[in-house]
N, C-alpha and C positions, 0 to 999 in steps of 0.2 A: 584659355586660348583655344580658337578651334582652328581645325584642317584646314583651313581656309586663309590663316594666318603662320606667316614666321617668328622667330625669335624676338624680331621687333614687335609685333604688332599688326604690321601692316601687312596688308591682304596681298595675297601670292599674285594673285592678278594683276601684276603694276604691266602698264603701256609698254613698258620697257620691253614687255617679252615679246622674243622675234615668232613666227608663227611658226617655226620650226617647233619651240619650245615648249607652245603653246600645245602643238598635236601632242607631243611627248606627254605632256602632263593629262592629257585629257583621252589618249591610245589605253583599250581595254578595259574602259568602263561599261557598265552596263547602261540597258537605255535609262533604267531607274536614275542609275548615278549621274546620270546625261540631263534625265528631265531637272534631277535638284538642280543640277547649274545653270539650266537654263532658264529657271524661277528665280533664281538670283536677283536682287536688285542692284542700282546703280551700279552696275559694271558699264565697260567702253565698247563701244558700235564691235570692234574685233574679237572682243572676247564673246558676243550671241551671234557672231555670223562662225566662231572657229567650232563653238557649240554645234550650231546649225549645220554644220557640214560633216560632223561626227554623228549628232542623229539621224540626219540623211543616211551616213553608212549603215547605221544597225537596221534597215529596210522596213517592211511595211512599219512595226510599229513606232519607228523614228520620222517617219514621213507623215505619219498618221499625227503626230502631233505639230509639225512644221506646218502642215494646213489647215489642223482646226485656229493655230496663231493667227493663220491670217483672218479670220472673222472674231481677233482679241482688238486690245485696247491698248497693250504693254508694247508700248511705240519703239522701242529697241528690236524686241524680239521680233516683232512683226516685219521690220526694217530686214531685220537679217533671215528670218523666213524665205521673204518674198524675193533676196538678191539669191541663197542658193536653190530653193524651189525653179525658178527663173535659169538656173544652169542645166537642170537637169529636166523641167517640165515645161522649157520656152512655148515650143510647139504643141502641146497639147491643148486643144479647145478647150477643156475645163479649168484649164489654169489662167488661160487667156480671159476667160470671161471674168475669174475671180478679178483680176490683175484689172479690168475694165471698171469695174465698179470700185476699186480702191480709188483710181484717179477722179473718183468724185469724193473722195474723203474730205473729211472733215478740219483732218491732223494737217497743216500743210505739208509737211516731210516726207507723210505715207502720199500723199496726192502725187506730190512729187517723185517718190520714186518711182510710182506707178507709170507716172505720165512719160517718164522718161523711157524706162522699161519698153511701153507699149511702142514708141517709137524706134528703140532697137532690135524687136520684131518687126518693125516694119507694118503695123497695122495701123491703118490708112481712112477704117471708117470711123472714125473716131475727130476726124480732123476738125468738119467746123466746131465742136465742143470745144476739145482743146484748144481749138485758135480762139474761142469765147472769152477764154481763162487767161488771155494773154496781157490781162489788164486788172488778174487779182491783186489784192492787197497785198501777198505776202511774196519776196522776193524769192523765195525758194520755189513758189509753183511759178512763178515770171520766167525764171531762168529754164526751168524744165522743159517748159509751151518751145522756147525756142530752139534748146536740145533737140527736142520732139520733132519740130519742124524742120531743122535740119537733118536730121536721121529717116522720119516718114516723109516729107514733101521737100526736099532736095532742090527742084527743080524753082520751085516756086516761092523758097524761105527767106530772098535776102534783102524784100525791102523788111521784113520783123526783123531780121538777125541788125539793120543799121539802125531801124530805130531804136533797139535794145544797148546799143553803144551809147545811147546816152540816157541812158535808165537812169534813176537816181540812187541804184541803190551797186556795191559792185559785184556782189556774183552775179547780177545779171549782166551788166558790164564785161565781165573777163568772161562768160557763158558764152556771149553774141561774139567776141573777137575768138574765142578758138573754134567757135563752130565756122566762123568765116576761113578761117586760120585751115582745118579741116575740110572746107569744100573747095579748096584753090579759089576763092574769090580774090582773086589777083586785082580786080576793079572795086575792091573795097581798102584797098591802099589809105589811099586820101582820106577815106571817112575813119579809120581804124588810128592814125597819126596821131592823132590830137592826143590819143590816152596814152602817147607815152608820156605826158606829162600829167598825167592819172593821178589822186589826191591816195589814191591806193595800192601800196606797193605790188600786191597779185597783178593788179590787172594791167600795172606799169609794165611787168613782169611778163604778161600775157602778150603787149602789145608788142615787146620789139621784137620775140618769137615768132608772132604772126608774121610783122611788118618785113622781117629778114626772111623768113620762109617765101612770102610770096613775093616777095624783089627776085629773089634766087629763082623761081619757077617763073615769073614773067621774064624776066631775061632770058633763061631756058628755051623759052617760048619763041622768043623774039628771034 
C-alpha cells in the first residue's frame, strides 16, 4: 500500500474532498513533496489546480515550475498552471504573451482556456483570429470564441452569441445563452425561448435562468 492510498485501497484523492480538505492534506509540504503530486497522473482538474496553488505559495521555486508547465504537454497540469498563474500574473506582459500563443494550441481545452482567459483580461487585439476560430471543429474552442466575445467585444457580440444558440452541439448552446443572459440582452428574449425546450437538460436549465432574468430587467426597464 502506499501514502497515497487508504485502508481500502483507494487513493486518498477521491472528488469527494472539499478544498478545505484538500489544503489540509497538502499545508507544509515542501516544494519537493509539492512537485511529486503534481507529477501525479490521472487525478481530477481540482486536485493540480489545489497543487497549483500550494506551489504558487512556496514562491520563486513553485512559480518557477507553474511556468515552465506551461510550455508541457500534461494537459491537466497545464490547465491548472495557467487558471492560478492567470490569478496572480493576469496583468503581466509576459504572461499575457505566454497566455496568447496557448490560444493557438493544438489541445482544444488548453486553446480554450486560453481563449477565454485572454478575453477576461480584456485583450482586444487578438479579436479577428479568435473570431476566425469561431467555426472550429471542436465545441469546446466554439464555446470559448463566444465567451471571449462577450467579455472582449461586448458591444459588438450578439449577432455570434444568437447564432451560437443554435450550435449543434450544447456547451456551445448554454455558453451563447448565459453570455446573453450576462450582458442584459433583454432583445434576445425571443431567440433564447426556444431552448427551453432544449434536448439538453444544462442548457434547458440555462435557458429559463436567462429567460426569467431578462423578463425581470426588461420590465425593470419598462
Amino acid at each position: 500500500m502506499t501514502t497515497e492510498e487508504g485502508a481500502t485501497g483507494e487513493s486518498s484523492w477521491s472528488e469527494a474532498l472539499s478544498a478545505e480538505e484538500m489544503r489540509g492534506r497538502l499545508a507544509g509540504l515542501s516544494t519537493a513533496e509539492l512537485v511529486a503530486r503534481w507529477s501525479a497522473g490521472d487525478e481530477y482538474d481540482d486536485y493540480y489546480e489545489a497543487v497549483a496553488r500550494e506551489l504558487y505559495e512556496q514562491g520563486e521555486p513553485g512559480i518557477e515550475v507553474l511556468t515552465q508547465e506551461l510550455a508541457g504537454r500534461r494537459v491537466p497540469q497545464l490547465r491548472a498552471a495557467l487558471t492560478v498563474l492567470a490569478m496572480h500574473q493576469g496583468s503581466e506582459v509576459a504572461f499575457v504573451e505566454k497566455v496568447k500563443l496557448l490560444a493557438g494550441d493544438s489541445e482544444p481545452v488548453i486553446a480554450g482556456d486560453a481563449i477565454r482567459l485572454l478575453g477576461s483580461l480584456g485583450i482586444t487585439e487578438l479579436g479577428e483570429r479568435i473570431r476566425g476560430m469561431g467555426d472550429h471543429p471542436s465545441p469546446f474552442v466554439r464555446a470559448s470564441v463566444l465567451d471571449y466575445l462577450a467579455r472582449a467585444e461586448p458591444e459588438s457580440a450578439y449577432p455570434a452569441l444568437v447564432q451560437g444558440l443554435r450550435d449543434s452541439d450544447y456547451v456551445v448552446r448554454e455558453t451563447a445563452v448565459d453570455a446573453l443572459d450576462d450582458l442584459d440582452s433583454t432583445e434576445s428574449i425571443s431567440a433564447i425561448e426556444p431552448l427551453l425546450e432544449d434536448p439538453h437538460e444544462d442548457v434547458r436549465l440555462a435557458a429559463r435562468t436567462a429567460v426569467d432574468n431578462l423578463r425581470d430587467r426588461a420590465g425593470s426597464a419598462g
